[in-house]
SEFI-444378 format. One record per residue (C-alpha): chain; residue in one letter; x, y, z. Coordinates in steps of 0.25 Angstrom, whole numbers. Example, Ala and Ser with C-alpha at 12.3 -4.5 7.8 and 13.67 -1.06 7.14 Angstrom:
BEGIN
+----+----+-------+-------+-------+
| ch | aa |    px |    py |    pz |
+----+----+-------+-------+-------+
|  A |  a |    49 |   -18 |    31 |
|  A |  s |    55 |    -4 |    29 |
+----+----+-------+-------+-------+
//
This chain:
BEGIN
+----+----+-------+-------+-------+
| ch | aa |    px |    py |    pz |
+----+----+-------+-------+-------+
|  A |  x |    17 |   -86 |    17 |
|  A |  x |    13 |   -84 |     2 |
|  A |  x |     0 |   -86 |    -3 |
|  A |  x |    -8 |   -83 |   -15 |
|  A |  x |   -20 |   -78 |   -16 |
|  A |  x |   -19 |   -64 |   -24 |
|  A |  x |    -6 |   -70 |   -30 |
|  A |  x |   -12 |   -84 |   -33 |
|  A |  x |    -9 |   -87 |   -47 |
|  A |  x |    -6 |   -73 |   -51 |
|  A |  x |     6 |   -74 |   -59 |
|  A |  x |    -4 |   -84 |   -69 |
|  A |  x |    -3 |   -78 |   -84 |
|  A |  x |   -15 |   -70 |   -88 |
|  A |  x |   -21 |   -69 |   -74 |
|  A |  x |   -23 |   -55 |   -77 |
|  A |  x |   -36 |   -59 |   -88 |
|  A |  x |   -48 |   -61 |   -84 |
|  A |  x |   -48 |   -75 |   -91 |
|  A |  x |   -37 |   -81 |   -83 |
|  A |  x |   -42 |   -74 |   -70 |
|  A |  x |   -56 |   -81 |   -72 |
|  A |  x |   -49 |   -95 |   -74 |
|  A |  x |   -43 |   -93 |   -60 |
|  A |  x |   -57 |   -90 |   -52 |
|  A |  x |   -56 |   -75 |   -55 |
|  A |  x |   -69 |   -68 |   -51 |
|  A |  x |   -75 |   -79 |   -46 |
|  A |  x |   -74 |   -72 |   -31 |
|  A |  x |   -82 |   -62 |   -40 |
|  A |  x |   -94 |   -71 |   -41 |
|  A |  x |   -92 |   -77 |   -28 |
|  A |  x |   -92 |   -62 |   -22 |
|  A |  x |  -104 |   -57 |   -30 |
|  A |  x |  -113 |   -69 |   -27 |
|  A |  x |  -112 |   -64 |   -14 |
|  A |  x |  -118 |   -51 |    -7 |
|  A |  x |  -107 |   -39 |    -7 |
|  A |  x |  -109 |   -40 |     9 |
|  A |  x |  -104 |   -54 |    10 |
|  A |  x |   -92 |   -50 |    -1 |
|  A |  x |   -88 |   -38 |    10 |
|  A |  x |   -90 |   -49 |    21 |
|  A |  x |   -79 |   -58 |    14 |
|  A |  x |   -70 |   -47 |    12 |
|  A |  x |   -71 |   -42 |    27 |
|  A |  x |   -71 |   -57 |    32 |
|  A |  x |   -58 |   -56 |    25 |
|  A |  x |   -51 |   -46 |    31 |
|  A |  x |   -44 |   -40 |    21 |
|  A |  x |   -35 |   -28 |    21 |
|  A |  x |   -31 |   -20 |    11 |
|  A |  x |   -19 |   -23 |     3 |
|  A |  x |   -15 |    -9 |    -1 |
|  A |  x |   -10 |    -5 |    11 |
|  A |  x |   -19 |     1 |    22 |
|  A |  x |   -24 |   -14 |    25 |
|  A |  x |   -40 |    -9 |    28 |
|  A |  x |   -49 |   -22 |    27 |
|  A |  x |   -54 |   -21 |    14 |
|  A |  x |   -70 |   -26 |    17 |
|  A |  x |   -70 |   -14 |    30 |
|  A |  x |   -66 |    -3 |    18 |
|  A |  x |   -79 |    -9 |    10 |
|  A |  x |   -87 |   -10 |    21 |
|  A |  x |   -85 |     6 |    24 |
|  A |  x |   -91 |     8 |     9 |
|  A |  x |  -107 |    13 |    12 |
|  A |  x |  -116 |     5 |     4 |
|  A |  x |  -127 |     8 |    -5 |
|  A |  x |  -127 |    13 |   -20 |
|  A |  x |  -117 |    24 |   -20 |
|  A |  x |  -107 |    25 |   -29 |
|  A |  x |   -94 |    16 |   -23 |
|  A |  x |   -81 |    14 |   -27 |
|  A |  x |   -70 |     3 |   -28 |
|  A |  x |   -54 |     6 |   -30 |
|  A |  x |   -45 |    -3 |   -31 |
|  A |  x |   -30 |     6 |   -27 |
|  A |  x |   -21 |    -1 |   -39 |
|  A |  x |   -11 |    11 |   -37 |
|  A |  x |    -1 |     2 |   -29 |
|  A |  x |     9 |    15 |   -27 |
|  A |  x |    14 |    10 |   -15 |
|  A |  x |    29 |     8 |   -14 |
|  A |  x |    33 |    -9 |   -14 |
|  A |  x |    19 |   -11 |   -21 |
|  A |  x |    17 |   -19 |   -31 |
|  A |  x |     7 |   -31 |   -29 |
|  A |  x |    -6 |   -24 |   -34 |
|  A |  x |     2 |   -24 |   -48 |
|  A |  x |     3 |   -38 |   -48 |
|  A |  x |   -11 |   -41 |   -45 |
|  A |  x |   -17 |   -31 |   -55 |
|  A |  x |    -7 |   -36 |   -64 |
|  A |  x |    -8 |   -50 |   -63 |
|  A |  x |   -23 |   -52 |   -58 |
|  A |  x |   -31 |   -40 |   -60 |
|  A |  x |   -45 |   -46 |   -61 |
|  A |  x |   -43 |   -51 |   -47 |
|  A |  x |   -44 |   -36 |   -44 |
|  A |  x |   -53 |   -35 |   -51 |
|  A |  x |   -61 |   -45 |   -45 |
|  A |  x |   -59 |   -40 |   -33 |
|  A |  x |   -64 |   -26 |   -36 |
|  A |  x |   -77 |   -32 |   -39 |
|  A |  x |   -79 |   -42 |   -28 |
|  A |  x |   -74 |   -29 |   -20 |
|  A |  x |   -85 |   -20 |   -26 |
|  A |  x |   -95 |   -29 |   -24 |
|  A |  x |   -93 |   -30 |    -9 |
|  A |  x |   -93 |   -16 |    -8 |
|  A |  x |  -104 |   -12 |   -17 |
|  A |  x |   -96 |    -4 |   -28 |
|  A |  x |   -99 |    -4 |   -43 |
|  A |  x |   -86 |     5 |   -47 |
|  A |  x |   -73 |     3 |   -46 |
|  A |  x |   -58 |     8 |   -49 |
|  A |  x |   -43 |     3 |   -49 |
|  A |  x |   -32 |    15 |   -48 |
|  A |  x |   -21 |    10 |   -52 |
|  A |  x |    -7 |    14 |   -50 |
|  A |  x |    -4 |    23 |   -63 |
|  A |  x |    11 |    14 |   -65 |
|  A |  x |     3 |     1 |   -66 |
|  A |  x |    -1 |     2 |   -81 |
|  A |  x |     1 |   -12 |   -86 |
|  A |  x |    -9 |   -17 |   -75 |
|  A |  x |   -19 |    -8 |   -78 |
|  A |  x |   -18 |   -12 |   -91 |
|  A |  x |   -20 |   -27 |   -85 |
|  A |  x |   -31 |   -20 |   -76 |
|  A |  x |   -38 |   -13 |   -88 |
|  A |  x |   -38 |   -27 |   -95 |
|  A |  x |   -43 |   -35 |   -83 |
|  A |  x |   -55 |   -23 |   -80 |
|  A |  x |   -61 |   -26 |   -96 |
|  A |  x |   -59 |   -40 |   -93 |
|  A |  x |   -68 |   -40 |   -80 |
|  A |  x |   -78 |   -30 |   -87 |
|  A |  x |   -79 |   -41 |   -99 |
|  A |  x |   -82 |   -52 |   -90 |
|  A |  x |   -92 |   -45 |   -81 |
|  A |  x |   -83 |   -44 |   -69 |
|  A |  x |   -84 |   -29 |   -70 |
|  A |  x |   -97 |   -20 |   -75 |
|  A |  x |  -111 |   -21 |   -71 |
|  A |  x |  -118 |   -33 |   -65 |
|  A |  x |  -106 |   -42 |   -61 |
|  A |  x |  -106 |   -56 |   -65 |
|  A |  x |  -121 |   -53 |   -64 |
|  A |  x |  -123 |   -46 |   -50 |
|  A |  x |  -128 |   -34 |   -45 |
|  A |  x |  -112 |   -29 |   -44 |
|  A |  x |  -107 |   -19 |   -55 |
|  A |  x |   -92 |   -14 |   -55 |
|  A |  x |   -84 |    -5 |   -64 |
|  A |  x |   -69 |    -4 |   -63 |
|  A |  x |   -60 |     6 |   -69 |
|  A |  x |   -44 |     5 |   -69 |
|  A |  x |   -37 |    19 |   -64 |
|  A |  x |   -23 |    21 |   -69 |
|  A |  x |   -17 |    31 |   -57 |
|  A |  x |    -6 |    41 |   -61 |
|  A |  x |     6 |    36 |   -51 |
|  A |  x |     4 |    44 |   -39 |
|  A |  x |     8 |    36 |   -26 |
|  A |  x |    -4 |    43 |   -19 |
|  A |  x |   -15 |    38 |   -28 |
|  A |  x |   -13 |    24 |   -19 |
|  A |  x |   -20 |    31 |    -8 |
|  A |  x |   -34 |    28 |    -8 |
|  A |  x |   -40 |    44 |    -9 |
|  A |  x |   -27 |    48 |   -17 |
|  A |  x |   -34 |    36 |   -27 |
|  A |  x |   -46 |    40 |   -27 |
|  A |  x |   -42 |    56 |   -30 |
|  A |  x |   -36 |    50 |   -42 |
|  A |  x |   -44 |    40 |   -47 |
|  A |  x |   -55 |    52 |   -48 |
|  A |  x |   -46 |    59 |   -55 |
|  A |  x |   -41 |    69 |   -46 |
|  A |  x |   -25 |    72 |   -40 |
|  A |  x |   -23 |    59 |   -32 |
|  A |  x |   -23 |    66 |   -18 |
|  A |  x |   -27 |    58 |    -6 |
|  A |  x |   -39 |    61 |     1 |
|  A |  x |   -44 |    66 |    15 |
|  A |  x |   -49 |    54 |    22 |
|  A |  x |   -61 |    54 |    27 |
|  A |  x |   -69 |    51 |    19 |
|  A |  x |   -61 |    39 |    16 |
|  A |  x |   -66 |    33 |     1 |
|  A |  x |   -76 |    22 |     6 |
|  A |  x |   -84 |    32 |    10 |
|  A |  x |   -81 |    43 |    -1 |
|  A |  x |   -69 |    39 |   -10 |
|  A |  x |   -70 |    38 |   -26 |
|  A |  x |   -79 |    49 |   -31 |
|  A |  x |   -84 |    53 |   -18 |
|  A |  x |   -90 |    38 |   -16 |
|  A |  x |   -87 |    25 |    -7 |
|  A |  x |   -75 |    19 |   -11 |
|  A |  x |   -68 |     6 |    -8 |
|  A |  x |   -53 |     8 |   -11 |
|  A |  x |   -44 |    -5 |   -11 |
|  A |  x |   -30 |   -12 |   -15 |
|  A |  x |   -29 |   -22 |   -28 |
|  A |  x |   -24 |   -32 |   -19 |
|  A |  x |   -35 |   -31 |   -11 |
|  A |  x |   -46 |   -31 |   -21 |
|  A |  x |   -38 |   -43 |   -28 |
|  A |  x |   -39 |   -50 |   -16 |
|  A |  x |   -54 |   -48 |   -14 |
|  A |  x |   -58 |   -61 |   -24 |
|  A |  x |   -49 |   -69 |   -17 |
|  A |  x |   -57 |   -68 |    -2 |
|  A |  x |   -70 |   -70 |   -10 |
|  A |  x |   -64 |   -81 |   -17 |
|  A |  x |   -57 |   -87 |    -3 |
|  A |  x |   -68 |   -82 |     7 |
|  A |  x |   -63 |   -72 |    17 |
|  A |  x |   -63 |   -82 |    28 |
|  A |  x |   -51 |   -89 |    21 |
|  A |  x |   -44 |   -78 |    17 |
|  A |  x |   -45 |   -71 |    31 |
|  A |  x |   -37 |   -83 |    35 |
|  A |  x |   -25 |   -79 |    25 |
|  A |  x |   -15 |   -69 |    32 |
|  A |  x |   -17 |   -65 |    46 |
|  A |  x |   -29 |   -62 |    54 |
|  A |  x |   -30 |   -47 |    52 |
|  A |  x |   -21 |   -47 |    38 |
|  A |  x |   -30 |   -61 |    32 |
|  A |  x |   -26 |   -63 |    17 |
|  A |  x |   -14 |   -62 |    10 |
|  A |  x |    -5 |   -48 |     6 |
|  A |  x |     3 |   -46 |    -8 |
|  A |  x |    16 |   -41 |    -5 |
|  A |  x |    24 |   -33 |   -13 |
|  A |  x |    40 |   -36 |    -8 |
|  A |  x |    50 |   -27 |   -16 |
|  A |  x |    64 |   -20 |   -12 |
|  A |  x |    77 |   -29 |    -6 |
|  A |  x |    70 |   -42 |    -8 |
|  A |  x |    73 |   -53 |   -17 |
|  A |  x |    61 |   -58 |   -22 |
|  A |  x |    52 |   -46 |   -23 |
|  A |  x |    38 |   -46 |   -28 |
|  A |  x |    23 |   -47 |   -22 |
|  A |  x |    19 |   -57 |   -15 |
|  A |  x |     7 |   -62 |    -7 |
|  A |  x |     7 |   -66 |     6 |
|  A |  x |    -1 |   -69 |    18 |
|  A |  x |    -3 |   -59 |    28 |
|  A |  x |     6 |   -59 |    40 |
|  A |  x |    17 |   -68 |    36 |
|  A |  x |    31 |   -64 |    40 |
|  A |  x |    36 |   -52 |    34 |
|  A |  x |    50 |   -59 |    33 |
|  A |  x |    43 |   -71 |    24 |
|  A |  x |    39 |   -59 |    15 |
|  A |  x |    52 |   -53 |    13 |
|  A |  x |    62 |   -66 |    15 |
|  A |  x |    52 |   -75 |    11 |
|  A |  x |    45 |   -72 |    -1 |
|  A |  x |    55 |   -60 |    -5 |
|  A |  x |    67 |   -67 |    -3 |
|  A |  x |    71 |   -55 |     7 |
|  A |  x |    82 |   -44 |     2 |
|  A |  x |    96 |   -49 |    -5 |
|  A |  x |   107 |   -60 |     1 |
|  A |  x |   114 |   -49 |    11 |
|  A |  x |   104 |   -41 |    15 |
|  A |  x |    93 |   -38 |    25 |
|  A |  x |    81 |   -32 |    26 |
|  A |  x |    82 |   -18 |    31 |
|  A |  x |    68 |   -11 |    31 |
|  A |  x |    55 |   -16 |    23 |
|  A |  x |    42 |    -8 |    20 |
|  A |  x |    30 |   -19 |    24 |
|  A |  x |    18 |   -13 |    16 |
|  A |  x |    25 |    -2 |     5 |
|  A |  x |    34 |     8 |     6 |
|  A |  x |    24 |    17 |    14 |
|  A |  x |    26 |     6 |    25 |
|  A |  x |    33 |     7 |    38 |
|  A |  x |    47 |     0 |    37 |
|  A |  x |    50 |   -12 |    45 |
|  A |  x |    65 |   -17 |    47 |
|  A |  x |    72 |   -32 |    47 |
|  A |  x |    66 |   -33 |    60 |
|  A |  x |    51 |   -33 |    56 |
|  A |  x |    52 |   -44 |    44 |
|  A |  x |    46 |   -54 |    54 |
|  A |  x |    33 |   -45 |    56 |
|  A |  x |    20 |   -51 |    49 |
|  A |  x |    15 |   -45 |    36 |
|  A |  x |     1 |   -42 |    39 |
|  A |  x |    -7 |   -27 |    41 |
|  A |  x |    -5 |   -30 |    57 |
|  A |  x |     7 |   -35 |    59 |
|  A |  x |    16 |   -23 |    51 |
|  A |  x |     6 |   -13 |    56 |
|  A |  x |    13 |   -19 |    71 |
|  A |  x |    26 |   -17 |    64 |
|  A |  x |    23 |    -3 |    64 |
|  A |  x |    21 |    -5 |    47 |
|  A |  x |    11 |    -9 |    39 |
|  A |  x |     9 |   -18 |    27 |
|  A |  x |     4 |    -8 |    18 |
|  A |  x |     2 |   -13 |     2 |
|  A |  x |    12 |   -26 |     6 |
|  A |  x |    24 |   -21 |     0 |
|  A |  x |    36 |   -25 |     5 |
|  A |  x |    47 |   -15 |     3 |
|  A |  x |    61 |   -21 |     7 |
|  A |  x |    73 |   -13 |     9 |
|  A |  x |    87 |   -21 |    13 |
|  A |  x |    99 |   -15 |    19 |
|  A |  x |   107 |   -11 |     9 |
|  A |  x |    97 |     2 |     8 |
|  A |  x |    97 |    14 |    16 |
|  A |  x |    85 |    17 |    24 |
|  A |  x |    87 |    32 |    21 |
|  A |  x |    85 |    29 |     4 |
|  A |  x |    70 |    20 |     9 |
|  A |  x |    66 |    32 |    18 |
|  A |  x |    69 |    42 |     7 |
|  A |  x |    63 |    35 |    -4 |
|  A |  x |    51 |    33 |     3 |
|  A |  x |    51 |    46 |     6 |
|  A |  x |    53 |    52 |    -7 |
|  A |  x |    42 |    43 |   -12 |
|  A |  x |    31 |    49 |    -4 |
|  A |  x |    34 |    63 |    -5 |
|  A |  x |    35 |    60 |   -20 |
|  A |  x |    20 |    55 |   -21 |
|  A |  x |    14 |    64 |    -8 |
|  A |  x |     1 |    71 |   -15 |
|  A |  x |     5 |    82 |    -7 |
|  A |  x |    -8 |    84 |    -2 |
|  A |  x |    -5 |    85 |    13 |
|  A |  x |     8 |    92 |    22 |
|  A |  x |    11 |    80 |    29 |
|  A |  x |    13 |    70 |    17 |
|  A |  x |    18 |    81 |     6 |
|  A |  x |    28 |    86 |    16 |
|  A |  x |    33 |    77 |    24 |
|  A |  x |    36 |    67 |    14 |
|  A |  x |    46 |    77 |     8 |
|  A |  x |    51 |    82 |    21 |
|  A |  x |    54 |    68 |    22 |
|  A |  x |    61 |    67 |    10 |
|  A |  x |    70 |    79 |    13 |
|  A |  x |    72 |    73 |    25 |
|  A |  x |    78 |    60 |    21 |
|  A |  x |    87 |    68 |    10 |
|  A |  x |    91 |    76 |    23 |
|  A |  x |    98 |    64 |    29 |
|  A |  x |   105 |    61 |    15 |
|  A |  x |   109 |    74 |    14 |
|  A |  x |   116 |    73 |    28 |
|  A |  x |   109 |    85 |    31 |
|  A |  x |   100 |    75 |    44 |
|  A |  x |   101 |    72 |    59 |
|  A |  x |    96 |    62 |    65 |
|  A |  x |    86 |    71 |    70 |
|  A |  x |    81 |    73 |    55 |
|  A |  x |    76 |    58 |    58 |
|  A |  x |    66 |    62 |    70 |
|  A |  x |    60 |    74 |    63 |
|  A |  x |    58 |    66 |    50 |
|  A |  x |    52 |    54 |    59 |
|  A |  x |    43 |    64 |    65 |
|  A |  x |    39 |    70 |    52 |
|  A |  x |    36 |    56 |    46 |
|  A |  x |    25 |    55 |    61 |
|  A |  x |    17 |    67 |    57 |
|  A |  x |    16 |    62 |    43 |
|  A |  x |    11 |    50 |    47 |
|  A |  x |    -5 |    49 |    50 |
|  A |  x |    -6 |    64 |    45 |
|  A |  x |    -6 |    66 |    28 |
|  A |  x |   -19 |    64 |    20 |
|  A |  x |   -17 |    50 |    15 |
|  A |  x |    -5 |    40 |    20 |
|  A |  x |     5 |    44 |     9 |
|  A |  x |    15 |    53 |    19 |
|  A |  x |    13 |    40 |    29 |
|  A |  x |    17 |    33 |    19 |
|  A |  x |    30 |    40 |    19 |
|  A |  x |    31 |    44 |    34 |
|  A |  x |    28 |    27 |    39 |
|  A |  x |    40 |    22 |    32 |
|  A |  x |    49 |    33 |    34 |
|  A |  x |    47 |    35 |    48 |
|  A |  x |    49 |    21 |    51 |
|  A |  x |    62 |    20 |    44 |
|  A |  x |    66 |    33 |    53 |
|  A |  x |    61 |    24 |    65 |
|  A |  x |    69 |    11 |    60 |
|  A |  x |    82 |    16 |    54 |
|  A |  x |    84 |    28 |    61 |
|  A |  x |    98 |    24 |    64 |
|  A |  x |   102 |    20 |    50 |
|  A |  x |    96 |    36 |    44 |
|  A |  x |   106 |    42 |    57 |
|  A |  x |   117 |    34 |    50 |
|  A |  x |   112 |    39 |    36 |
|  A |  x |   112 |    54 |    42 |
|  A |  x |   124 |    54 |    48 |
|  A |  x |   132 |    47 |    37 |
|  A |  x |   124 |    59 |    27 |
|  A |  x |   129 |    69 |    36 |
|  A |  x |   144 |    64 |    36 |
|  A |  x |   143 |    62 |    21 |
|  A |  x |   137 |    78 |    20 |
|  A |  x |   148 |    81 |    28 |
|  A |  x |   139 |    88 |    37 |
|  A |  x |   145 |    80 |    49 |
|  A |  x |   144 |    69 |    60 |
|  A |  x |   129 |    71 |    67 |
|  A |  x |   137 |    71 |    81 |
|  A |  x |   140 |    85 |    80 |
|  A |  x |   126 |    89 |    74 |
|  A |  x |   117 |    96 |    87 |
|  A |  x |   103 |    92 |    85 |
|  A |  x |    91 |   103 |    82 |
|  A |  x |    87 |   107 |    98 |
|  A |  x |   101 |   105 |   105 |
|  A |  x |   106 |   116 |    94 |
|  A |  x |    96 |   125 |    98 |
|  A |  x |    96 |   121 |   113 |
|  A |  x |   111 |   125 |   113 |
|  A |  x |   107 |   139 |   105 |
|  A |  x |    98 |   144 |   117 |
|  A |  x |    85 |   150 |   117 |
|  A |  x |    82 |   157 |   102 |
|  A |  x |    84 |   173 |   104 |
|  A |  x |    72 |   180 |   104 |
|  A |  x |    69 |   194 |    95 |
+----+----+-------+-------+-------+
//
């Protein structure tokens, strides 16, 4: 089903000014939250339950509770660089309703005891930092931002970061390398950032559409909107639906509603004629799921069951009229592309991956090209610095795994177009060697 809590009313003209926002109850879960103690704001947001909308799905008032307390320097980022593949909801929202993140990044701060605080924003996003910039002077003017909040003990300042494009700088320690100036290089985890992350210091890392969602629990309770979604997925979950559909677009929805009310329901499912072939759950970075699976629940659990995951909740849909060979190499070519190159696993298995997939088109495969390359994409997995060549490897292995017959069919015709001939008279690496004999020795 469809409900509106992030997306109620956002499409009202002028919701982007602070005037407009005020009229509808904006930052009034600001007052609520500061008239009670930061441990009782943590309490709601933990009551709540929470995960993270950006795509690892940790339970937001667990990551502020790993923050030591005292009077440290500490550090809030909001991650506004939405590079993600199939992402585009975090746009929306900033451009639409940007104090509600920013009321969120306050009530957020509060609960966690921080007094300064950052939004990287994805470089290509100029118009809504310019709304962002305008909101953030707003906020300041009215005293929802600087010293002594609406006269509490809380102060906050916010500065707008504009990123320079790089797909890397959406992973949390690739950010933080950035936001202080540096190469955005992922870092070496542990320590992860709430314990030492911006400027050496306790930092709380989070997703707009999380924080944005953060005055709405105040404002409901989190015992209500625990009872939204599904018992370990509460609340509702902007999707972002794009590819063979025909109503494509974000969209918010309740936690574990049929997948297939997503895609045929709301997005009016692919074109008169054709099917669904494969669909990416949670962005391109997701594990695919075929025809078969559009029953499966949309919630973190559910998906995760499904051998996928839900990611930052964009649907990528891809109908039959494609080739499953074009979506595994334009993954592919995508992640290598953006690879910092900091570690072997990521740097060079995403181009071996490429070359690999040019291979088949070439004609120059075997089906054996298809079980080194799955195995390659195994000891990606789990073993690169920061997710980036799991990013790649996930949804290229399981399209390996799920349409194996179909990239037979793509090497073989390949091979006949080539004119390097049938694969029936091609003797595998092994057999060759077994017919040789043992290797002469010198």
């Amino acid at each position: 089903m469809s409900i509106h809590i992030l997306f109620e009313g956002i499409d009202e003209p002028g919701l982007n000014r602070l005037e407009v926002y005020q009229r509808r109850g904006g930052y009034q879960a600001l007052r609520t939250a500061l008239a009670m103690s930061r441990e009782d704001v943590l309490g709601e947001l933990l009551t709540s339950e929470i995960r993270g909308r950006g795509g690892a799905g940790f339970q937001m008032g667990k990551k502020i509770s790993f923050l030591p307390r005292g009077d440290m320097d500490k550090y809030l980022v909001c991650n506004a660089d939405e590079s993600e593949p199939g992402t585009f909801k975090d746009r929306e929202l900033m451009q639409k309703s940007p104090h509600m993140l920013i009321e969120g990044i306050v009530i957020a701060s509060y609960a966690a005891g921080i007094g300064r605080s950052f939004i990287y924003i994805r470089g290509e996003y100029d118009y809504q930092a310019d709304i962002l910039e305008a909101a953030i002077a707003e906020a300041y003017e009215a005293g929802y931002l600087g010293e002594q909040i609406l006269g509490s003990d809380h102060s906050l300042s916010l500065v707008l970061h504009r990123g320079a494009g790089a797909y890397i700088c959406g992973e949390e320690t690739g950010l933080l390398d950035s936001l202080e100036g540096k190469r955005g290089n992922p870092r070496l985890k542990p320590p992860f950032p709430a314990i030492q992350g911006l400027y050496q210091g306790p930092t709380l890392i989070n997703n707009v559409e999380t924080l944005s969602t953060v005055p709405h629990i105040i404002r409901m309770g989190a015992a209500q909107y625990a009872e939204i979604g599904t018992q370990t997925s509460t609340g509702t979950k902007l999707v972002s639906i794009s590819g063979d559909v025909q109503r494509p677009g974000n969209y918010e929805i309740a936690l574990g509603i049929p997948s297939r009310e997503i895609i045929y329901g709301l997005a009016g499912g692919p074109a008169d004629g054709r099917e669904v072939k494969l669909w990416f759950p949670g962005g391109s970075s997701a594990p695919v799921l075929t025809k078969d699976d559009l029953d499966v629940p949309y919630d973190f659990d559910s998906l995760a069951k499904a051998g996928t995951m839900l990611g930052s909740g964009a649907i990528i849909v891809v109908d039959d009229s494609h080739r499953v060979l074009d979506v595994a190499y334009k993954l592919a070519k995508f992640y290598a592309h953006e690879s910092c190159g900091k570690c072997v696993p990521c740097r060079e298995g995403t181009n071996w991956t490429v070359k690999m997939l040019q291979r088949i088109e070439a004609g120059e495969a075997t089906p054996m090209d298809l079980d080194i390359m799955a195995s390659v994409q195994d000891e990606i997995i789990g073993n690169c610095l920061c997710v980036l060549g799991d990013a790649m490897a996930m949804p290229v292995g399981s399209i390996i795994k799920k349409f194996r017959a179909e990239l037979e069919e793509h090497i073989e015709a390949a091979r006949e177009r080539a004119g390097i001939g049938s694969l029936e008279n091609v003797i595998p690496v092994g057999v060759a060697d077994a017919h040789a004999g043992p290797l002469p020795v010198h």
